[in-house]
C-alpha positions in Angstrom: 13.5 -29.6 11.4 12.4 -26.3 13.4 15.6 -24.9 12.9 15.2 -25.2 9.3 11.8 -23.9 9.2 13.1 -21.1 11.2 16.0 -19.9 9.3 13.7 -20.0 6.0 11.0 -17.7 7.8 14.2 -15.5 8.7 15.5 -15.7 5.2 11.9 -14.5 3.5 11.2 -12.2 6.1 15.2 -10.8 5.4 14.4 -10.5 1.8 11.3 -8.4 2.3 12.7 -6.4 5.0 15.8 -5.6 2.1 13.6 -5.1 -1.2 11.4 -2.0 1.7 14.6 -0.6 2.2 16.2 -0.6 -0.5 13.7 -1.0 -3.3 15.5 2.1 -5.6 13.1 4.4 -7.2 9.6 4.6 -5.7 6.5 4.2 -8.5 6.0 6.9 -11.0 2.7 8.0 -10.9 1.1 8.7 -14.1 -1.3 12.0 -14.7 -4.0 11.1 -16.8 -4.1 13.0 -19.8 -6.8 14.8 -19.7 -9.4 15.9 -17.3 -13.4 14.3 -17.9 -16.3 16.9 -19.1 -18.0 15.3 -16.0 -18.4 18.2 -13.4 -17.8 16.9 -10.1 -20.2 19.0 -7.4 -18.2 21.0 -5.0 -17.5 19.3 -1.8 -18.8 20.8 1.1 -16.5 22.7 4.0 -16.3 20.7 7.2 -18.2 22.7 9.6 -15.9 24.4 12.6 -18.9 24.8 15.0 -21.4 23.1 16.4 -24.2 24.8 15.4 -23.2 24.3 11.7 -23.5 20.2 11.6 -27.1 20.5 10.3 -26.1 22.7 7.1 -23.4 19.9 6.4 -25.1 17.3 6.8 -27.2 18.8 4.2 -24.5 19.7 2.1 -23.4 16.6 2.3 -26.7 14.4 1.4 -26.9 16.4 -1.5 -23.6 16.3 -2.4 -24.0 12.0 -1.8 -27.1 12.4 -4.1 -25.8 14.6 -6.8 -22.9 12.2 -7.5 -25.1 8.8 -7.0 -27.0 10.7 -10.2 -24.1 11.5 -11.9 -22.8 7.9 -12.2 -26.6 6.4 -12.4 -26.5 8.6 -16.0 -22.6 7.4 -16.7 -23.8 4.3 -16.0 -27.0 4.7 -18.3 -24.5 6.1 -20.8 -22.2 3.6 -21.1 -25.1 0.7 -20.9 -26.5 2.1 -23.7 -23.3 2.2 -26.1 -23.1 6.4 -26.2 
């Protein structure tokens, strides 16, 4: 009986290892057509010295904040049938 169980564990494992390896051509990835109206904030460099951490983090609250506000008024939008 553990043989059996064995050689179907080998069997499903063989299977998966096969479709990995040989799976033929990997998934297309679609572009999406167009681009939203939504501008997206720019996001903020990641500092290269020490004494630059506090700007970022600043940069990056606001950054955090500006796009929370941005999806609070999608969000507002879409709740409201616009």
């Amino acid at each position: 009986m553990r043989l059996v169980v064995l050689l179907l564990a080998l069997l499903v494992v063989g299977l998966l290892v096969a479709r990995q390896l040989g799976g033929g051509a990997p998934a297309q990835v679609q572009k999406p057509e167009a681009i939203s109206d939504v501008a997206v904030p720019a996001v903020p460099a990641v500092p290269t010295r020490p004494q630059d951490v506090p700007g970022f983090e600043r940069q990056v609250e606001g950054y955090v904040n500006d796009l929370a506000a941005e999806r609070a008024k999608q969000l507002e939008q879409a709740e409201s049938g616009k």
